[in-house]
C-alpha positions as CSV (number, residue, x, y, z in Angstrom):
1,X,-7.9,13.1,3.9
2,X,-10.8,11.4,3.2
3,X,-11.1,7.9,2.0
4,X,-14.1,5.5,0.4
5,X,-13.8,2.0,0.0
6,X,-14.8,0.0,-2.9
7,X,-17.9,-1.8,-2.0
8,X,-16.8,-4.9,0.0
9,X,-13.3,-3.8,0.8
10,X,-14.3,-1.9,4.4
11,X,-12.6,-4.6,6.7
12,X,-9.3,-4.3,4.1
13,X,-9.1,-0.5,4.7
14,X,-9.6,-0.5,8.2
15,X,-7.0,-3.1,8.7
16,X,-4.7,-0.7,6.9
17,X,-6.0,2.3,9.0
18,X,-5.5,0.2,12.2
19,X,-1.5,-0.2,11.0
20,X,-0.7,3.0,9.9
21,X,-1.9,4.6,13.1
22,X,1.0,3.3,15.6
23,X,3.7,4.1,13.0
24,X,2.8,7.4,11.8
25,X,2.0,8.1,15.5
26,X,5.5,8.0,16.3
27,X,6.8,9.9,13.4
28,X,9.0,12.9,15.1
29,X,7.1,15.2,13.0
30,X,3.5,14.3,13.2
31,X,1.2,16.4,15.6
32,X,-1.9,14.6,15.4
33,X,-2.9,11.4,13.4
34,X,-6.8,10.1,14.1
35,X,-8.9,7.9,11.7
36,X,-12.3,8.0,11.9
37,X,-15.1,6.2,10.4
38,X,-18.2,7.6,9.1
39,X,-21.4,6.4,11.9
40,X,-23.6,6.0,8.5
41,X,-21.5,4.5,6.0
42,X,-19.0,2.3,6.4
43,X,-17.1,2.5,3.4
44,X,-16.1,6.1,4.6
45,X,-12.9,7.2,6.5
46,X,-11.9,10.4,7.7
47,X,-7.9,10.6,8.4
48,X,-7.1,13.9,10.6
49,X,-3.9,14.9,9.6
50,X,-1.2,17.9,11.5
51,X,1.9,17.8,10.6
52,X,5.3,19.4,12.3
53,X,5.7,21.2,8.8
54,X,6.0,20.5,5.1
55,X,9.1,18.2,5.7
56,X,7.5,16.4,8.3
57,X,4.8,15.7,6.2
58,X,6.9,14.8,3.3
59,X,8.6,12.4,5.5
60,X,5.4,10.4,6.4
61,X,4.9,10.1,2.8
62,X,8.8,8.6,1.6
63,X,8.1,6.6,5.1
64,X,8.2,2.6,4.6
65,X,5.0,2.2,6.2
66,X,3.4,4.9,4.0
67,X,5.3,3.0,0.7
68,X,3.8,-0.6,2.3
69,X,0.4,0.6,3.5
70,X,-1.0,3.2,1.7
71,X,0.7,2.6,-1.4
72,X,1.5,-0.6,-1.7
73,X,-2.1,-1.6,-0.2
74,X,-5.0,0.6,0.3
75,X,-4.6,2.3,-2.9
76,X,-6.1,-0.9,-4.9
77,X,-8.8,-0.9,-2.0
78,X,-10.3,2.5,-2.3
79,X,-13.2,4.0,-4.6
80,X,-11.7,7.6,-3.7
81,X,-8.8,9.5,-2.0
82,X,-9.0,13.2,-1.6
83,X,-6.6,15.6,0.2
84,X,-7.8,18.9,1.3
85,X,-5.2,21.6,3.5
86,X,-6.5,23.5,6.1
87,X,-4.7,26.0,8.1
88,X,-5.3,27.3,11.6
89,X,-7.3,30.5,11.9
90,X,-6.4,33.5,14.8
């Protein structure tokens, strides 16, 4: 998932960012949760996503601190929000 901040917002996501990552962390069905933050633009996060399977990633997203975070906060914060797949090759 990568995310963009409106221009001036960076600190606002971030703070967000810095939330989510204990709670999704301990979500039965997430794998791997990292945020990242681009070295030569601040506006730009990079959220590395692996989910148990489509429920567990369904259950991050009814998750209060998904509703409260993400939805109820970042959402107003960000320029952009794009979510790519990937799957594991071999």
């Amino acid at each position: 998932m990568a995310w963009i901040a409106r221009l001036g917002e960076e600190a606002g996501v971030e703070r967000i960012l810095q939330a989510m990552i204990p709670h999704t962390r301990a979500e039965p069905g997430c794998i791997r949760y990292d945020v990242l933050r681009a070295t030569d633009d601040p506006r730009r996060f990079l959220l590395v996503e692996v989910y148990k399977d489509d429920a567990a990633l369904q259950a991050h997203a009814d998750s209060d601190h998904f509703k409260r975070y993400v939805l109820g906060e970042a959402l107003a914060l960000l320029e952009s929000r794009e979510r790519v797949s990937y799957e594991p090759l071999g």
